[in-house]
N, C-alpha and C positions, 0 to 999 in steps of 0.2 A: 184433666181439665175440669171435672166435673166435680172435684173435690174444692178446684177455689169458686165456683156459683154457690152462692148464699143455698142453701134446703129448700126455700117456696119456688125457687125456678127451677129443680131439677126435674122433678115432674112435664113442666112444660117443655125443656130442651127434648126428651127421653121423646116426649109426643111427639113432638116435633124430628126428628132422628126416623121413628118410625112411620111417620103420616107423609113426609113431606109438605105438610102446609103452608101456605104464605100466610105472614106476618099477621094479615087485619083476620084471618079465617082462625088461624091459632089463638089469638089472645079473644075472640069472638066465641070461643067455645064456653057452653054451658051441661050440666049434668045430663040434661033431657035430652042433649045431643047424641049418648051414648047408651048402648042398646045391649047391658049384661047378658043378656041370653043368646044374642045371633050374635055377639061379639064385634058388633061395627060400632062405626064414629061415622055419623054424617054429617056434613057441613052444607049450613046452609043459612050463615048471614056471615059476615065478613065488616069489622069497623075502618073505618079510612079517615085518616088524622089528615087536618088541616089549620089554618091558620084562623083566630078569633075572627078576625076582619074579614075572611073569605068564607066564615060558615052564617046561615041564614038564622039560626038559633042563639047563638056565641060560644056554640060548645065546640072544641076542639074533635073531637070524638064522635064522627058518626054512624050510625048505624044502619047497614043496607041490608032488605030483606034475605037477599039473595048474595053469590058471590060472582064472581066473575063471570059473564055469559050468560046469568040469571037460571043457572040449571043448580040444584043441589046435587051432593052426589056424597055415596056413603062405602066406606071401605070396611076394610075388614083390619080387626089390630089383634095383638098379638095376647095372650092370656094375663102374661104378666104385665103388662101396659096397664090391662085393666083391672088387674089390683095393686096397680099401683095409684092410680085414678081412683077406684074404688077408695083406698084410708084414704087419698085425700080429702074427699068429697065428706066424709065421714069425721074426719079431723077437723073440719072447719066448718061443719054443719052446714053444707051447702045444701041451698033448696034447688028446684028441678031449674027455675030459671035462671039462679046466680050467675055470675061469669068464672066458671074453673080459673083460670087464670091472671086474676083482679091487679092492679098495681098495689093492693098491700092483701096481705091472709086473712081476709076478715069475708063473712057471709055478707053477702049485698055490697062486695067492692066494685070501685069504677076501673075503667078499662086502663090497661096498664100501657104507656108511652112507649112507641121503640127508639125516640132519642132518648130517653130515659138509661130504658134499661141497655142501650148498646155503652151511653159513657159510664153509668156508676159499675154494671155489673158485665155486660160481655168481653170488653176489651180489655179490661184488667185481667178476669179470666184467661182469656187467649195468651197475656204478653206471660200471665204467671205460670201458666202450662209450657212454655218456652217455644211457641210456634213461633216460628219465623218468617211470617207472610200474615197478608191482614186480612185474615177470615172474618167471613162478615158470619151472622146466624141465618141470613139469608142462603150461604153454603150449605147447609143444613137438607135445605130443599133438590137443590144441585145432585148433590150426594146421595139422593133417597132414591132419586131416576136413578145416578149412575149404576148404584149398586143394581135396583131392580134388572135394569137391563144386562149388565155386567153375569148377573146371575142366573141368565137366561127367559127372563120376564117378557113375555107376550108385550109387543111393543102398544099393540089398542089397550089392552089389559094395563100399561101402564100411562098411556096418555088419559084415559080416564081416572084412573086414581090422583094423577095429578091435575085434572081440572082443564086441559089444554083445548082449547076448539078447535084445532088444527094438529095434524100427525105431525105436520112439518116441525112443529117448535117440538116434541119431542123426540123426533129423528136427532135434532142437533145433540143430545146427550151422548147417539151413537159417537158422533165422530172425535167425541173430545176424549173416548177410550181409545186405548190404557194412556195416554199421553199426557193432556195437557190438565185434567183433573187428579193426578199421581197426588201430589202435596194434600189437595182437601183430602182424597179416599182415605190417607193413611192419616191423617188428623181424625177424621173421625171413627176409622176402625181403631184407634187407642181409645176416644172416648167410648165407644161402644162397647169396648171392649172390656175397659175397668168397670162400666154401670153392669157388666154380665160377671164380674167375679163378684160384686157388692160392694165395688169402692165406691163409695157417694160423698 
């Protein structure tokens, strides 16, 4: 699947794969969010897309200090994530503020649209990869719990990494093993799987 995403998203999916981040937290990331020597990603503003008419400014694209719950919080990512972050950061001469993940490759881009990029670039993606169910990249997230807990993952250990205020909403991951999340797991252990041989 990761062969039909355009090159400037595949960074972003890859992060997204590994962080589990929600949508306005992922495309809200900037360089100075990440921490080459202790090896985390911490999140700690989130944009939330709304309608001209319903924003105070007229910009579509807000920006909140904090994210959900108003707590930051910082994970730990994997070596190769962050050189893969690393060239890109470095390819596009991103300064420490920029947003990593811009609606076009450019230093100083604006926040990139998720009805955007679900019509021109995810769901093409999906239908070209031949899934046959309509994965949202919100699965993405779904998947990041399932596997952690799947894997053995400390269940507080994993409601913090995913940002939850409550255990309950990450108990629910339990019960949807092995069963009713089969279809995403194995959609995205192929994608994972090719970005780990070097199919890009």
């Amino acid at each position: 699947m990761l062969a039909a995403i355009p090159d400037r998203f595949k960074a972003m999916i890859l992060t997204d794969i590994e962080t589990g981040l929600r949508w306005g937290e992922l495309v809200a990331l900037r360089p100075r969010h990440i921490d080459f020597l202790r090896r985390t990603l911490t999140v700690e503003e989130t944009i939330v897309e709304i309608s001209r008419k319903d924003s105070p400014t007229g910009e579509r694209m807000l920006f909140k200090p904090y994210p959900k719950d108003d707590e930051p919080r910082t994970l730990r990512i994997s070596q190769d994530l962050l050189d893969t972050l690393a060239a890109r950061i470095a390819t596009l001469g991103l300064a420490r503020g920029d947003l990593l993940f811009p609606s076009r490759d450019v230093a100083g881009g604006t926040p990139l649209s998720r009805a955007t990029f679900n019509t021109r670039y995810w769901r093409p993606a999906v239908a070209e990869a031949g899934i046959d169910f309509p994965l949202r990249m919100h699965d993405l997230r779904h998947a990041h719990a399932s596997w952690l807990l799947a894997g053995g993952a400390d269940l507080v250990a994993v409601m913090e990494r995913m940002g939850h205020s409550q255990i309950m909403t990450t108990q629910k991951y339990l019960h949807t093993l092995p069963d009713a999340d089969d279809k995403a797991l194995a959609a995205f252990e192929s994608i994972r799987g090719r970005s780990r041989r070097g199919s890009t």
